[in-house]
N, C-alpha and C positions, 0 to 999 in steps of 0.2 A: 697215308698222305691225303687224306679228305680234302676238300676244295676249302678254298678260306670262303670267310663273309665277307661279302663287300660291305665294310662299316663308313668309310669314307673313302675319295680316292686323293688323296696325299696332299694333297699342292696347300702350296701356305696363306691363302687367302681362305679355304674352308678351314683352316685348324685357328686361325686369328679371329675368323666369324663365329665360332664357338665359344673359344674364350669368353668372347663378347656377349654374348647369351649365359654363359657361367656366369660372369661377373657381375649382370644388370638380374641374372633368379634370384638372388638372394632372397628369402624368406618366401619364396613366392611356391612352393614346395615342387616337387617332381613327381612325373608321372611316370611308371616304368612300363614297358611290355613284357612278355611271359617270359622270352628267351632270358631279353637284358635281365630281370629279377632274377633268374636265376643264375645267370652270371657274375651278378653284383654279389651275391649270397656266398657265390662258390668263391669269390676273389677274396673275397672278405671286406669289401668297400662301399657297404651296407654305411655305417656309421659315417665315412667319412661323405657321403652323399645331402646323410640326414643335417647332418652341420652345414653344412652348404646352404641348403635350398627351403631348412626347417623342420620339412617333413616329406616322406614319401609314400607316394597311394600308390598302390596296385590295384585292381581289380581281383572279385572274388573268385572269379572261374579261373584267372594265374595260381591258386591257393590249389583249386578244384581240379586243376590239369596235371599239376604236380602229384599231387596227392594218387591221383589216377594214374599214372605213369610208376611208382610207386609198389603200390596196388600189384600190378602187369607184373613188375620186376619181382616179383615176393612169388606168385603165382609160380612164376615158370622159371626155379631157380637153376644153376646149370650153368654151362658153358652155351654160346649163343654165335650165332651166323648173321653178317648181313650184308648187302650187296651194294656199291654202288655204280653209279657212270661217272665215269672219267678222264679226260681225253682220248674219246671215242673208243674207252675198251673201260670194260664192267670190272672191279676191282671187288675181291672179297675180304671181309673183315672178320677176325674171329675173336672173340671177347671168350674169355677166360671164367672160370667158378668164381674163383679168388678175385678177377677185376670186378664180375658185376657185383661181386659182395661188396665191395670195397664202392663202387659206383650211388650202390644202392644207400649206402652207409650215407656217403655224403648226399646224394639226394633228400633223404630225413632228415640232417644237419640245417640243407637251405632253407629247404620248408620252416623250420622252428627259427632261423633267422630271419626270415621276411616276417612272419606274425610278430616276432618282437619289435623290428625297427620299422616296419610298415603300418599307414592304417588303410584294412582292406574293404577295397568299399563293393557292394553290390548293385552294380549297374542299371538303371532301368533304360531302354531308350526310350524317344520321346516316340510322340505318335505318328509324325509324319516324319518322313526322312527321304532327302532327294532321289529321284529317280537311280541316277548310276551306283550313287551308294547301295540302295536298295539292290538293283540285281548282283551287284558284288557278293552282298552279305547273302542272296541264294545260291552261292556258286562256294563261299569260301564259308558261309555261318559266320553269325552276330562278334563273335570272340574278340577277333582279330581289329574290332573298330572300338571295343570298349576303349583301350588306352586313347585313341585319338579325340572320342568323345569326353572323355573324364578330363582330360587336358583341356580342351579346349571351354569347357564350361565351368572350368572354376580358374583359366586363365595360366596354367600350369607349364612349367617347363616340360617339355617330352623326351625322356629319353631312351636312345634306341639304336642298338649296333647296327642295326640293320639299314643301311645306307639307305638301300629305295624303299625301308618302311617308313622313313622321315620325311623321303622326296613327295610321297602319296600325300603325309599326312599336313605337307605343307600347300603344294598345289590342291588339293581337294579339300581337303576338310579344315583347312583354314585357319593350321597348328603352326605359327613362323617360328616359336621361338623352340627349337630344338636342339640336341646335342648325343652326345657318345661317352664313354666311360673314361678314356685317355684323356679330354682336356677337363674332366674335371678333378683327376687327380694331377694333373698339370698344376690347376688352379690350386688346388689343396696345400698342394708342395710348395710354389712359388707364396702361399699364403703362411708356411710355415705351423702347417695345421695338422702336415704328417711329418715326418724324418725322412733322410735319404734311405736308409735302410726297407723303410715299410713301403715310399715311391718305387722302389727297385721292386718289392717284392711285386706290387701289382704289374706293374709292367713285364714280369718276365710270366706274371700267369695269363695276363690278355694276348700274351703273344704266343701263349702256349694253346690256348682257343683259337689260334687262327686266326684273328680278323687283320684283314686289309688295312696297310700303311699303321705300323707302331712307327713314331715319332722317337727315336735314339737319340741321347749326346754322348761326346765324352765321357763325361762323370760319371752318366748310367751307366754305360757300357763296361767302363773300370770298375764301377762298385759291383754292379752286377757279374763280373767274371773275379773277382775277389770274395763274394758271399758263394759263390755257386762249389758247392762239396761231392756233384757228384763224378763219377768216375769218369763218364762220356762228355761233362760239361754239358748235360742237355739242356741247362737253364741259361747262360751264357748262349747256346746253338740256335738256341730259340729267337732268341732279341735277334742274333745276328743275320738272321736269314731276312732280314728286311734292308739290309744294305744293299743299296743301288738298285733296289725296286724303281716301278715303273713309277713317275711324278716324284722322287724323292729327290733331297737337296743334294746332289751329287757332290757340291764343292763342299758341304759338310761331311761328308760321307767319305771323301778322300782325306780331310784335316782328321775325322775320327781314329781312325786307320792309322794313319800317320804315327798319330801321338798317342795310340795303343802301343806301338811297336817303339817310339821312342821312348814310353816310359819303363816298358818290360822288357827290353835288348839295351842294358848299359853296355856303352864304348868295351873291351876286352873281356867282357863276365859271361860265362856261361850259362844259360838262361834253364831254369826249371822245368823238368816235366812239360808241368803245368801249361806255364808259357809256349812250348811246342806246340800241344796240343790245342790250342786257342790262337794261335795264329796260323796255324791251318784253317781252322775252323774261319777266320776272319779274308786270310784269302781266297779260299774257297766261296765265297760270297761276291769278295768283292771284285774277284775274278769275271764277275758277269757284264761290269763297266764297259760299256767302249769306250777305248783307251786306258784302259788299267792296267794291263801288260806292261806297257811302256813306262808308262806311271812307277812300276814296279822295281823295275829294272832301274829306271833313271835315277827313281829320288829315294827310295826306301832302303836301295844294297848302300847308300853314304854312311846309315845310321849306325853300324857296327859290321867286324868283319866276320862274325859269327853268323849275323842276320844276312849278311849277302849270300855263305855259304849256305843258309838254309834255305833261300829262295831260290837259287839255283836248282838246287834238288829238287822242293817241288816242282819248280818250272818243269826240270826232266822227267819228274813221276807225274807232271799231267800231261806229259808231250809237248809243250809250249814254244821250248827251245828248238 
């Protein structure tokens, strides 16, 4: 359970303010940073980027880092250790023969999907560069500002999971028109440029990276616990664990909920597996509300008498009652 990215923090005037930087890039291309390109690679929403925006530049040392990392993984093949901090106790991680193979596998996949749908440019910087920049780039190296400079001199939209890499790039170096991977496949979908099916799928792999505030409705939620085949419902588990996070739309978040359980708990029928195992998984989330209990109890046992006896239960098997 690694830490998430903070990509944005929830509230709906920054996810409206994107849109709006999605809508006004048209043709004006995108600029990605190393992480985001290879997130975009790994999601597969490389193409639907380049339709957007025209075109998308990376820089050549995002090609050259990858490549290197790579490299490293081929080197030292094996089962691997790593460490991290995590509320305030060191967590260890142990990665497998068969994952890093498998890691390493798609790492070569992304790489040969950014050189196809990218054009990679080779950076120079200019000769003077302001003071603070300057000591930054002694502390962190040149890298990390290519994306902000390439953006910003050829007027480019920037995009970037990385919440406070956007905040820098917009307070200092003077990049306003930025954005994240979620609203522009928002935009995509609402442009009718992907399918519900290929919207779901991105969304349940951004949420499977971790990053801070996925953006759920209804219809994803139901499509996506109806595509999801595997045994634990991980892909389904994933989207869900953003219910009634911190800045999210709690009154949608209850209407979700709701009308998951009223459309998968008909009046007298006995509900699937399936269905069990996904409204655990849903209460178990949405459990975290204040005032959900109540919520639970009040309005949800009306829906069916199948469903009142199953919330009861859990109620008991989390000690609630």
């Amino acid at each position: 359970f690694k830490k998430e990215i903070l990509t944005c923090s929830g509230t709906a005037e920054e996810r409206l303010a994107a849109y709006s930087v999605v809508d006004r890039g048209q043709g004006r291309g995108a600029v990605l940073d190393t992480y985001t390109a290879l997130v975009a690679a790994t999601v597969g929403v490389l193409p639907t980027i380049k339709k957007l925006f025209g075109k998308i530049i990376i820089s050549g040392s995002t090609i050259s880092k990858l490549q290197q990392i790579a490299t490293e993984m081929t080197a030292f093949p094996g089962s691997g250790i790593s460490v991290d901090w995590h509320d305030n106790q060191f967590i260890k991680y142990e990665t497998g023969e068969q994952q890093k193979r498998e890691q390493l596998q798609s790492l070569i996949k992304s790489v040969k999907e950014l050189k196809a749908y990218c054009e990679v440019v080779n950076y120079s910087f200019p000769e003077f560069i302001d003071g603070m920049t300057s000591q930054i780039m002694g502390i962190t190296g040149p890298v990390p500002f290519e994306a902000y400079f390439l953006a910003r001199q050829n007027n480019n939209i920037f995009i970037s999971e990385d919440g406070y890499s956007r905040a820098y790039a917009k307070a200092l170096q003077e990049v306003s028109d930025s954005a994240w991977l979620q609203p522009i496949v928002d935009v995509a979908f609402n442009r009718h440029q992907i399918s519900l099916d290929e919207y779901c799928k991105f969304i349940v792999s951004i949420a499977q990276h971790r990053h801070s505030h996925v953006t759920l409705t209804m219809v994803t939620a139901m499509r996506i616990f109806d595509l999801d085949k595997t045994e634990s419902l991980q892909e389904f588990g994933a989207v869900s664990k953003y219910i009634g996070i911190k800045n999210s739309d709690i009154a949608s978040h209850f209407q979700l909920v709701e009308s998951f359980l009223q459309a998968r708990w008909p009046y007298g029928e006995e509900p699937e597996f399936k269905v069990l195992k996904g409204t655990g998984i849903l209460l178990e989330n949405f459990s975290r509300i204040p005032g959900s209990l109540v919520f639970l109890k009040n309005n949800f046992k009306k829906i069916s008498p199948q469903l009142t006896k199953y919330i009861d239960g859990w109620l008991d098997g989390h000690f609630f009652n």
